[in-house]
N, C-alpha and C positions, 0 to 999 in steps of 0.2 A: 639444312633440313627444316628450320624453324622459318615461318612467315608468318607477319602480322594481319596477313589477310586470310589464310586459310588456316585449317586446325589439321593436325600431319598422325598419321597411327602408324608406327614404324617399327621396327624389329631388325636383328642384326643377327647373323650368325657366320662362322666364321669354318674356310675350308682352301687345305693344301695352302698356297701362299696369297690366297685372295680375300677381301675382306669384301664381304656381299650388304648391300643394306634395300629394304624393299620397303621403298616411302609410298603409301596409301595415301592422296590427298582426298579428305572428306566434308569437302564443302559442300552446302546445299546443290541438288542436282548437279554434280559434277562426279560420275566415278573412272577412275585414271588409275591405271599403274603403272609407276617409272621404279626400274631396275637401275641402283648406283653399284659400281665397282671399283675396289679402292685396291688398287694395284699396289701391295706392301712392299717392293723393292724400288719403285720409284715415287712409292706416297701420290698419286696422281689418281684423282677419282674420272670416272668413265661412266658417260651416261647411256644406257644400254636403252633404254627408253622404256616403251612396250615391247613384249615379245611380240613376234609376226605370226607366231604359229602359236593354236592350242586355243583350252577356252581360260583367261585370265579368270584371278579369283576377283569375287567382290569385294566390294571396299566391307574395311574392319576392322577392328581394333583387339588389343588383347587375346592375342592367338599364341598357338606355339611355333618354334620354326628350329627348324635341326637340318644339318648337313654330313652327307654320309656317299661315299663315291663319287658318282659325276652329277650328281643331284640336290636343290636342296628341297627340304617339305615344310609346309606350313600346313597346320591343323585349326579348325576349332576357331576361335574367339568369337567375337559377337558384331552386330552388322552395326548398320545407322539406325535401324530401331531398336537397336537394345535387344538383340535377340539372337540365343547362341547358337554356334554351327556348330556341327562335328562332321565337317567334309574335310579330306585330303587332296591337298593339291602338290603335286611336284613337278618345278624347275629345273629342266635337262640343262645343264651349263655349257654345254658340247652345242647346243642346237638351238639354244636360247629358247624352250618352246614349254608351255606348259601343260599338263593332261591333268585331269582331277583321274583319282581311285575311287571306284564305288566297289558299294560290297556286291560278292558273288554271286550268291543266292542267301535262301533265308535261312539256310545251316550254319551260315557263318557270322559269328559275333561282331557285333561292331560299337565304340563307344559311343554314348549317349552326348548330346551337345553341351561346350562346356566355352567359360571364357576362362585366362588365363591360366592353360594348364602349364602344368613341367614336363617339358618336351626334350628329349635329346637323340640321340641315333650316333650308333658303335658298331660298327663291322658287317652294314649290310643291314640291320635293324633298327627299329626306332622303337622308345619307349617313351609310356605317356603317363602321365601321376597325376591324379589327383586336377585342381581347376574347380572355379563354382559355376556349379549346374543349379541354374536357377540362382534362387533364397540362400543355398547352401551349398556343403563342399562334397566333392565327389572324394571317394573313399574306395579308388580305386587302382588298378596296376596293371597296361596293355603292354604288347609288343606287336610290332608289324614289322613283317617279314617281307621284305620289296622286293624280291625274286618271285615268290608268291602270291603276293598282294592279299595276303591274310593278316587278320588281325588273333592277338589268344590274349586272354583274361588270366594274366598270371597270378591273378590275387586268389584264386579259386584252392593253389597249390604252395602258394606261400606261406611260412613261418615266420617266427621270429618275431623283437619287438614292432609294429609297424610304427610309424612316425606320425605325429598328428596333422591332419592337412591344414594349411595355412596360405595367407596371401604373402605375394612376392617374395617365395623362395626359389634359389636358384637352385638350376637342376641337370646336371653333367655327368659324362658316360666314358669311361677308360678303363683296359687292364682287366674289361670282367665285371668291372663293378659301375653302378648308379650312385651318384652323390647325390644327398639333399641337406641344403645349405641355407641358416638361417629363414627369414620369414615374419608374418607378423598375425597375430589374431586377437581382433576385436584390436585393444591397445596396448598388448601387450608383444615385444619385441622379444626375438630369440636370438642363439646362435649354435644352435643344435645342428651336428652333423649326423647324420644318419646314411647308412650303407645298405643296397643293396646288393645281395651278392649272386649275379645269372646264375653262376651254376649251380651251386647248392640251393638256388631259389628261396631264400630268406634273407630279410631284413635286420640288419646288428647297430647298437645304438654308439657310435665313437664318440657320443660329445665329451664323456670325461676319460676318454684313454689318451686323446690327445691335448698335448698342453700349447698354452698360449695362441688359444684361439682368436679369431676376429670378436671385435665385440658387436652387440647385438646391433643387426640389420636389418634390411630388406633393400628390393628391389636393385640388389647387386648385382655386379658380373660376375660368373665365374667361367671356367673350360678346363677342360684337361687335354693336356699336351706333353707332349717327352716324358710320361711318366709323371709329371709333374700337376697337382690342383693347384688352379689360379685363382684367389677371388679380388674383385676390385672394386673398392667404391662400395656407394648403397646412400642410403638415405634410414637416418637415427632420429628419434623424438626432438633432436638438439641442431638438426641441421643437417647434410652432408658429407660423406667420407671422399679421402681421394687419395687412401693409402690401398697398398699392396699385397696379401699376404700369399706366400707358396707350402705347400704341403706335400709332403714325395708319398702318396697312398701306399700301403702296402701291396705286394706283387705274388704272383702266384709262380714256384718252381716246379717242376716239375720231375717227379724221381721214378727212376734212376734218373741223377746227372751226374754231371762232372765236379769234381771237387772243389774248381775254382767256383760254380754257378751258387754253391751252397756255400762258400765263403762271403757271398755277396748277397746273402738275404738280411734284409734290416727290421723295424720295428712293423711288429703284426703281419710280416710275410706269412702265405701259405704254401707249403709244401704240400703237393696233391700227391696221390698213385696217380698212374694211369692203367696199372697190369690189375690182376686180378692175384697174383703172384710178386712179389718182386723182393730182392738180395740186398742186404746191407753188411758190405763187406769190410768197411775200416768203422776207426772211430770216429765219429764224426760229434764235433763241440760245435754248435750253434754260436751264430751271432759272434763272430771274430773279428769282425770287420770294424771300421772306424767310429760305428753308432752302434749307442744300446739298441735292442731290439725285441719284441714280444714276436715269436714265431709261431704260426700253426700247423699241423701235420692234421692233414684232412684225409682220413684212408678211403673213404665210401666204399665200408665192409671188408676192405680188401686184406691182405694179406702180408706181413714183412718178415720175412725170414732171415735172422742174423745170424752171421758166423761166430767161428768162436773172437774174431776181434772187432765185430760189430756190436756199436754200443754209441748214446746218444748220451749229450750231455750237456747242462747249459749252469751257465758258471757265473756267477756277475763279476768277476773279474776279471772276466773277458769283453762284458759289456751283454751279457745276456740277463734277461731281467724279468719274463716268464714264458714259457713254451704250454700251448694247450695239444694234446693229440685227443682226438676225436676221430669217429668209427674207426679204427686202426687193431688187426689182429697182428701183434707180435710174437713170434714163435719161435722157437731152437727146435725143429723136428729129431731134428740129431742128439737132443741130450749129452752135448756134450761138456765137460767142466771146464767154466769160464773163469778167469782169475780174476773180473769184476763184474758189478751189474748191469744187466743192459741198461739202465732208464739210472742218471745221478744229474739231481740239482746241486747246488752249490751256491747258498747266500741269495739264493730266488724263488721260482714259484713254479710249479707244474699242473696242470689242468689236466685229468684224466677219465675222458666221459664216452659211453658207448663203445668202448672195445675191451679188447683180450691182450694176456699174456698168459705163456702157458711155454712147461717145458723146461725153462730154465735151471742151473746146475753151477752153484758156484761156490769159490772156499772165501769169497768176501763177507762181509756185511749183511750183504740181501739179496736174497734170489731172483729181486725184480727190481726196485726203486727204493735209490738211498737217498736220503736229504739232508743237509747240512747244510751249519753258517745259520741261523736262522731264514730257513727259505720255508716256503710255505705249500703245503699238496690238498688239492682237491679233488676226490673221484667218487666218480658218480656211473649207474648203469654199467661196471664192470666186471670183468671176471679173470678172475688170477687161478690155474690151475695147473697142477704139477709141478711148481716150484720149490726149492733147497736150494739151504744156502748150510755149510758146513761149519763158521762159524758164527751166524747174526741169523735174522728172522727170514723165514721163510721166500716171503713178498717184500716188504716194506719196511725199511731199517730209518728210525729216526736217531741220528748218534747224540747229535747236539738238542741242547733244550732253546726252543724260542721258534721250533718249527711247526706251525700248527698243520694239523691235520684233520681232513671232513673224510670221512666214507659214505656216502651214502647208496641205500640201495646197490649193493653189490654181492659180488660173491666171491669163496674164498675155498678152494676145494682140495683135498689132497697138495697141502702146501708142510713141508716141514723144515724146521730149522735148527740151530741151538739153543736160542732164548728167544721165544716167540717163535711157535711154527708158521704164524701169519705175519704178525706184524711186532714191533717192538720201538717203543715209544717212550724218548726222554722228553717228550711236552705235552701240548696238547692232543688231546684225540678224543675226534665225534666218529661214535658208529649209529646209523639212522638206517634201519629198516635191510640189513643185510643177511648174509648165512654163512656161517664157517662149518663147513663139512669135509670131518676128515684130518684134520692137519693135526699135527704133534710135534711135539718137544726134547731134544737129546735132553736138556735139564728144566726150566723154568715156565708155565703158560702155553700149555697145549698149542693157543690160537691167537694171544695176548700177552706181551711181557711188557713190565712199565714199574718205572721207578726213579727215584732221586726230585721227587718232588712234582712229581710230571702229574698231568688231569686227564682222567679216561670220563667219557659219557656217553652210557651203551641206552637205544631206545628203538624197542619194535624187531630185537633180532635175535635169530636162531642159531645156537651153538650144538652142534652134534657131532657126538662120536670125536670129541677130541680129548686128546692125551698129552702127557706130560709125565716124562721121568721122574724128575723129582717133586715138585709140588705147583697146584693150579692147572688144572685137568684142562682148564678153557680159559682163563686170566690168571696172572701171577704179576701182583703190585705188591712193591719193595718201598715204602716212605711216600706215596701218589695216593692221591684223591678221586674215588672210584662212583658214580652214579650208574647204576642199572635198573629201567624202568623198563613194563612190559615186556619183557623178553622172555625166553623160553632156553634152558641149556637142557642137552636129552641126551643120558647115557655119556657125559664124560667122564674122565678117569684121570688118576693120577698114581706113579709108585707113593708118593708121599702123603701131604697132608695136602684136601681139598680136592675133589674130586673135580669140583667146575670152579671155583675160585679163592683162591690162596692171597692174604694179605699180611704183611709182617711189615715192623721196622724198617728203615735204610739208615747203617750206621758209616757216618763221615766222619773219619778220624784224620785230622784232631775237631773237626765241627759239630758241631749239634747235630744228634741224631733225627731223623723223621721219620715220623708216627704216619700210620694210613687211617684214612678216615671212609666210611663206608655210606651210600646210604640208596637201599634197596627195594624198592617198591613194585608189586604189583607182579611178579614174577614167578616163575613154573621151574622145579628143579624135580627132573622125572630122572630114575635111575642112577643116578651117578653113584661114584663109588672113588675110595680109595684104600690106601694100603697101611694108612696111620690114621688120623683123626680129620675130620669135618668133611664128612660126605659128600656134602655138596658144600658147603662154606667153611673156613677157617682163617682166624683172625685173632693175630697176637700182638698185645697192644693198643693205643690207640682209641678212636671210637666206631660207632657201627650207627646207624639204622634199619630195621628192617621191617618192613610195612605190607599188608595183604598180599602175602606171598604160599605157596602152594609148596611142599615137599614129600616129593611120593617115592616111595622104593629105592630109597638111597643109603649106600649102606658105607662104612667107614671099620679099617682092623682092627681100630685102638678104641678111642672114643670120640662119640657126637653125629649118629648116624646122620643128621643130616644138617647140623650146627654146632662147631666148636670154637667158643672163645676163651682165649688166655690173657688176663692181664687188661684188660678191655673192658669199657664205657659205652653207652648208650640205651639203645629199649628197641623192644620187637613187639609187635602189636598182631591184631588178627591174620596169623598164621595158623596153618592148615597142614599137617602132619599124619601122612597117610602110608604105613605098613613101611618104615623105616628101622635100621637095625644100626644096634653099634656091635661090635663083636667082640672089646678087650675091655677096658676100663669104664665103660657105661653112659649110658645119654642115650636111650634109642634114637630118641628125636634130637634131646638139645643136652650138651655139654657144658655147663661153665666151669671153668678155673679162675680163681681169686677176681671173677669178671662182673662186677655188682650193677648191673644193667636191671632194665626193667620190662619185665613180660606181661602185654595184658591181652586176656582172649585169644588164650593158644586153645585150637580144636586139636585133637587130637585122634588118632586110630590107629590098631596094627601094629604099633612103634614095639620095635623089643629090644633089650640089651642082654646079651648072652653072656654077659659077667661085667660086675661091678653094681650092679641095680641102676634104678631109676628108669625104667620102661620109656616113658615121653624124655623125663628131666632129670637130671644130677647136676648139683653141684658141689664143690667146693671152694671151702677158704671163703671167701665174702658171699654175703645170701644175697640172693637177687629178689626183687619184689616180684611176685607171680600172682595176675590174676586166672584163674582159670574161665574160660565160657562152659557152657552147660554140656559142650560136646567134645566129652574129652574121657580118656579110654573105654572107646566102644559105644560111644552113644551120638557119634557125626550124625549131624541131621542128614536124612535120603536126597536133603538140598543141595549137596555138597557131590552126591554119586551121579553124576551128569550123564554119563554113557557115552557112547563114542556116536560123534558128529554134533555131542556139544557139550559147554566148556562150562566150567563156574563164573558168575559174573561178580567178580572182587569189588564193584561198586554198588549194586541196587540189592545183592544177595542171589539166591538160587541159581537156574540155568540158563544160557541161553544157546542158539542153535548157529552153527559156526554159519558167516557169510558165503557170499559167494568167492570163491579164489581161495578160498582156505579148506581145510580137512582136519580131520580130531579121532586117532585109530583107536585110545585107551578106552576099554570096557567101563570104568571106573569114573575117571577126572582127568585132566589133560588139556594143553593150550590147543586153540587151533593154530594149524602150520599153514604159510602160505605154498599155495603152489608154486609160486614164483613167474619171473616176467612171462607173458607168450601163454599162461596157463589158465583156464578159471575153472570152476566147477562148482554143481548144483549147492544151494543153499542144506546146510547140515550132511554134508557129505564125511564120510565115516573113515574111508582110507585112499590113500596116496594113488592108487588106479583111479580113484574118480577124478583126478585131475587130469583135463584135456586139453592141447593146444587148441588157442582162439584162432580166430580166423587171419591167416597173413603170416600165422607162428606153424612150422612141423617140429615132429621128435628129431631130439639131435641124431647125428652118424656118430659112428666110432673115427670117421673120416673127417670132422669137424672135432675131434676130441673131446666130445663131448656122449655122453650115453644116457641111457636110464641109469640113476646111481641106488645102489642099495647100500644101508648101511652095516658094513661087515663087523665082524665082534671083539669085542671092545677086547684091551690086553689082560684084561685081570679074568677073559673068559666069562662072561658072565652072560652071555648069548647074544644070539643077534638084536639090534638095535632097530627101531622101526624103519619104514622104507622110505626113501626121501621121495621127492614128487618127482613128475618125469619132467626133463630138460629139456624146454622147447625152445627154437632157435629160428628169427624171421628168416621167410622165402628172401633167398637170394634174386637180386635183379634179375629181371625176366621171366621170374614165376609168382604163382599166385596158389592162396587157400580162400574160398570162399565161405568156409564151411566151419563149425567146432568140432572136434576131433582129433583123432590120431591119423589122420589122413595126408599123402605127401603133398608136397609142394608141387603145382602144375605149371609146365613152360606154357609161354604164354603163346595162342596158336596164330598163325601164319598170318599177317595182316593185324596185328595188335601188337604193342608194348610196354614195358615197363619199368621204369628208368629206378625206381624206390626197390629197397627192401623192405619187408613183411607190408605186401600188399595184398589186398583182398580179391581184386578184380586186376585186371588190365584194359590200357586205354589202345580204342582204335585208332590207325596209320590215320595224320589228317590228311585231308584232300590235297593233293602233287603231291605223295609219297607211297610208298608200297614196301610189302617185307614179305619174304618165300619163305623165311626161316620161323624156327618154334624158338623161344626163350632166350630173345634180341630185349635190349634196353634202349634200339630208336632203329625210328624207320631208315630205308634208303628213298632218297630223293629221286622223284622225277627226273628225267635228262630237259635238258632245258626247251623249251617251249611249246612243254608237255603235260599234262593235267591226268589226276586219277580221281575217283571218287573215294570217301572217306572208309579206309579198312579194305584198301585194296590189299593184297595176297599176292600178285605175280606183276613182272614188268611192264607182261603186255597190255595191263590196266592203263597204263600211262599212253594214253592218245594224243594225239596234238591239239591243243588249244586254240579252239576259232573264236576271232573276238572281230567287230565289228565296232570303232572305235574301243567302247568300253563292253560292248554286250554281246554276247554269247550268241552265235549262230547257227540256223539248221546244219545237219551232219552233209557229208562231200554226197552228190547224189546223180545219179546217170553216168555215164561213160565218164565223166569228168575226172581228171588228175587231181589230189593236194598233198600238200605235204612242206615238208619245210627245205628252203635254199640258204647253207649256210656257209658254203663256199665263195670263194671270190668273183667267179664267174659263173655261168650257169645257163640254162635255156630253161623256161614254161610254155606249158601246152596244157589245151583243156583235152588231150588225148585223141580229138577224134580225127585227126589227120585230114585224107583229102574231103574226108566225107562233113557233111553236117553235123552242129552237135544238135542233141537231141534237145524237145522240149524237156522242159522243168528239171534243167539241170543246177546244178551249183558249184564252181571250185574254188577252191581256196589256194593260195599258196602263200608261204610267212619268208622275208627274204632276210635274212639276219647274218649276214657272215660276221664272223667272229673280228671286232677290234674295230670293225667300220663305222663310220660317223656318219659316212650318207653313198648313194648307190645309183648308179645312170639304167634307166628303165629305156631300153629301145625296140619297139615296137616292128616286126616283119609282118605282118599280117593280122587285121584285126577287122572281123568281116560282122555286125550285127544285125540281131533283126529287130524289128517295133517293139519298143517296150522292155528290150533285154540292157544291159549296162555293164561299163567294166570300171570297179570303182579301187581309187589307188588309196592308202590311208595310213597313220601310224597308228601302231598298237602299242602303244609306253607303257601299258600293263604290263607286258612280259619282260619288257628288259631287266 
């Protein structure tokens, strides 16, 4: 390949069992192209010379080139003046012969000129990354479709982290997915792998999921083959590589399978749907097979319906070491009682983002996800509803301590249990910007149980309507450490003490006992109630904080309408204490026992004790230091009476007027509530009807289990509870909302689709495809060497494609025949038999039989006149 006399621009790529090399010589005035072939069963290379047929490309250097069927393509790079291309050429290896691809017309995108892109081609398609266009780097991501000879701009609908573009990275395509492998910018070397993933159309970053990577490179080899990534070589600031490394990508399964197929998924496999519906009928443990492995269950929206002995589970001592499920709704329609839970870690990690579980029934643990061993849960974007469990939490059972737990952004609805109607946590646990509505407790934490040491951090979330038998209406902590910022608890309840949150001791015998430690800021406790002492708080022992917090219409049987501490340390500061009541031993507003804490800038109003005195405050046994502010029984400043659709601002003082997505129904004072995902509404919006689905979002069905929720009345009777926001739920593929409102979801119409949920619009069939149907997720394809225009509706759209080499020709015209020969044999005729054909005629015919390499054209009769012509030609667009 190399000569001391000429200077070589060469490229390599490699296809079925032939290794193809295309040597550019670019000497002064000299352009040449010789095709080499390296026959890999005999290692004997074969000089193919120039092709005979086609127009060869020009000389060039730094292009892409990918092989894909009987073809290979080279794209792009830059000439002998330094100057970029972005034409496509492809090599028929059947015919030896080359045809460039021009674009169609001007509807159709095409990339802009580039040298050294990342080029590869998978299954019929080729994709193109990135390359410097000009001064700089392109920051871009196509795909061309060589049945069609189109190109699409995938980066327009792409997610995910993207990768930063860079010189001499390699760039390879297998199993679904694009590799991009090392690289270099300016002078700094990488060995970043990064993933694209076709289907799900976003980019994921693996450089730290996989261990003992290549070290930092460029200008490598790599390919993917048997499942297997290759990379080879490169060049390092230090010299040369001419090591080897293999990587087995993960794979995509596909369910329903078979139970061997799902024994045999390894590290980062994904488990797709394909139905819209589909049954999990046994138990199935991930990852049993001879490698740890990270699995994902990708549902796209869909649907899994378990039996009563379908259940998932991943164990590290089987070799499973985390499992993510994403869009995935899990169900029991049947409600029937399960003797475990569907979803258990064991000693690992679960990832739970964008779906449901709903329905479930069981005498274990947790009515949804147990986790043990120190394994680790993250959920995000979720919704758990209608779960029990008969003896553990609701949803979510942490047994062991050392399992951390994130919830964010979720939700938590009519879920009940033994101890913790939701969740129930021996470690750590973050809740960020969630809603528990609904759920309750045979004994302990309507919504929350935690104890022996364990760390709850509640921030930006909504507790409603939850209950609890014996004590902590909405949280119940036993010896654990409890943050609650900006949140809001409305109307919970308790038989005991604490109507929303209950904190005591946890005594370990013969160990040291543990004290809870409290510390509460910024927070709204509307309503609550209980049937002993602390209204909305109570806490024995231990310490507290409690800082610019709000308690209105909270009432308690014994004492501390809406604070009672026993035996307890700390300070409460500008609180705000509005028409609270104790009913037995007294503290409208605040109770202490022997609890010498410190009060300063308590407002106060409305507060009453119906025996025992102290209207706002009582204490006994130890005196507490109290300052009072100036708005304290009956003199709250009018700053503090917001009115409904806006809230008090606990930092700059007075009011301000709720955002957008939130609403605020109290006459009085009150947090704003969000509408929730799918929902927004007008700035200062007053009640729970002003919240609308946004556009791409409708009201749920009762068919989706999900409704408008109201909230029903609390057990101590004490009347209905405000109304929660309505429950919106994105357009399922194939339909769209353009619109804000309560308006449904539109299938998408005849000649349009759309592949996403919660979409706004839907996209038109591109040109060679067509769709009859309303509320399809992709078109049907043209029959082959047939064209439609863009947003065709019906089949008969699809006419046959006349090309003249590359270019589109007047339609069939006069008497004349065309059409396509795709049989073995055949006869043409320009139709007009014995008679003459007319003037200013034209026929076409396309002669393609299926599997053919090449075709004997025998001529009976060919009579012309001056000026007319019968031209024979390949068309290598349509193959």
């Amino acid at each position: 390949v190399f000569d001391d006399d000429s200077y070589y621009c060469s490229g390599y790529g490699y296809y079925g069992y032939d290794y193809y090399d295309y040597e550019y010589e670019c000497t002064e005035g000299l352009e040449r192209l010789n095709v080499h072939v390296l026959d890999l069963d005999s290692l004997q290379w074969q000089d193919w010379g120039a092709p005979e047929y086609g127009l060869a490309p020009t000389t060039r250097r730094n292009y892409g080139m990918a092989a894909t069927g009987d073809s290979v393509f080279v794209f792009g790079g830059s000439d002998q003046s330094h100057d970029d291309l972005n034409d496509l050429l492809e090599l028929n290896l059947a015919e030896q012969s080359w045809v460039e691809h021009r674009r169609l017309d001007a509807s159709h995108e095409w990339p802009e000129a580039r040298s050294a892109p990342s080029f590869a081609a998978m299954d019929g398609t080729l994709y193109l990354y990135s390359g410097r266009c000009g001064a700089s780097f392109c920051s871009d991501l196509f795909s061309f479709d060589t049945l069609r000879g189109e190109w699409t701009n995938l980066g327009r609908g792409a997610t995910g982290q993207w990768p930063q573009p860079d010189d001499g990275a390699s760039f390879s395509a297998g199993g679904g997915r694009l590799y991009l492998f090392g690289g270099f910018l300016g002078a700094a070397f990488n060995n970043d792998l990064y993933v694209f993933d076709v289907h799900e159309q976003r980019w994921i970053d693996w450089s730290h999921l996989v261990d003992h990577r290549p070290l930092r490179r460029t200008w490598h080899g790599m390919t993917f083959v048997d499942g297997w990534l290759a990379v080879y070589g490169g060049v390092w600031p230090a010299g040369t590589f001419g090591d080897l490394y293999l990587l087995r990508p993960p794979k995509r399964v596909q369910f329903p399978s078979s139970f061997l197929e799902w024994s045999a998924v390894y590290d980062g496999d994904s488990v797709v749907l394909d139905n819209s519906q589909s049954t999990l009928q046994f138990n199935l443990e991930l990852c049993t097979g001879m490698l740890p492995c990270m699995l994902e269950v990708a549902g796209d929206n869909y649907s899994l319906e378990f039996t009563a002995e379908g259940r998932i589970s991943c164990q590290k001592a089987s070799g499973c070491e985390h499992v993510s499920i994403r869009s995935l709704h899990i169900r029991d329609e049947a409600g029937q009682r399960r003797p475990l839970a569907p979803l258990a870690v064991d000693g690992t990690a679960l990832t739970l983002s964008g779906s449901s579980l709903s329905g479930f029934s069981t005498i274990a643990e947790s009515g949804a996800i147990t986790c043990t061993q120190l394994g680790a849960l993250q959920v995000q974007d979720s919704v758990f509803e209608r779960l029990h469990s008969e003896s553990g939490a609701g949803a979510i059972s942490i047994t062991e301590s050392g399992c951390d737990v994130s919830i964010k952004s979720s939700t938590f609805q009519s879920c009940g249990g033994q101890s913790g109607g939701a969740i129930q946590s021996l470690s750590s646990l973050s809740i960020v910007d969630s809603i528990f509505s609904g759920c309750t407790a045979a004994s302990r934490g309507g919504s929350v149980s935690s104890y022996d040491g364990a760390s709850i951090t509640v921030s930006g979330t909504l507790f409603a309507d939850s209950h609890a038998v014996q004590h902590g209406g909405a949280i119940d902590c036993a010896g654990c450490s409890l943050q609650i910022a900006q949140s809001t608890f409305s109307q919970c309840s308790s038989s005991g003490s604490g109507g929303a949150v209950s904190m005591r001791e946890y005594i370990r015998d013969p160990n040291p006992s543990l004290l809870p430690t409290a510390l509460i800021s910024s927070t709204f406790f509307e309503r609550c109630s209980c049937k002993e002492s602390g209204g909305a708080i109570f806490q024995e022992r231990g310490n507290i904080a409690v800082t610019a917090s709000v308690f209105g219409g909270c009432t308690a049987g014994a004492s501390g309408g809406g604070i009672c501490l026993r035996n307890a340390k700390g300070n409460m500061s500008g609180l705000l204490a509005l028409g609270n009541q104790a009913d037995g031993a007294g503290g409208g507003a605040v109770y202490l026992e022997d609890s010498p804490v410190t009060v300063e800038a308590l407002s106060a109003r409305g507060n009453v004790a119906g025996a025992g005195g102290g209207g706002v405050l009582l204490w006994q046994g130890a005196k507490p230091q109290v300052s009072w502010s100036d708005d304290v029984c009956g003199v709250v400043s009018d700053g503090w009476l917001c009115g409904a659709g806006r809230t008090p601002d606990l930092v700059y003082g007075g009011c301000r007027e709720c955002p957008h997505g939130m609403f605020q129904p109290e006459p009085l004072f009150g947090r704003c509530l969000p509408c929730g995902e799918g929902a927004t509404s007008e700035p200062g919006s007053a009640a729970a009807s002003d919240c609308v689905c946004n556009v791409g979002y409708t009201v749920a069905t009762a068919n989706s289990d999900e409704a408008n929720v109201t909230m029903p009345d609390t057990p101590l009777g004490r009347g209905p509870a405000i109304a929660m926001h309505t429950l919106c739920v994105r357009c399922a593929p194939g339909h769209y909302k353009d619109h804000v409102g309560q308006g449904e979801c539109v299938p998408c119409p005849p000649g349009s689709f759309q592949a996403t949920s919660g979409a706004s619009s839907c996209e038109a069939c591109p040109a060679g495809t067509f769709l009859p149907r309303t509320g399809s997720t992709s078109c049907d394809v043209c029959p082959r060497f047939t064209r439609s225009p863009i947003g065709s509706s019906a089949g008969d759209a699809c006419t046959l494609a006349r090309f003249q080499g590359d270019q589109m020709t007047a339609s069939c015209r006069g008497m004349c025949k065309c059409g396509l020969l795709d049989a073995w044999e055949g006869n043409l005729t320009d139709g007009s038999g014995a008679e003459s054909y007319l003037s200013d005629s034209a026929c076409e015919w396309i002669i393609a039989p299926q599997g053919a390499l090449a075709f004997e054209l025998t001529v009976t009769n060919l009579d012309l006149a001056d000026h007319d012509f019968v031209s024979v030609y390949t068309c290598q667009t349509l193959l």
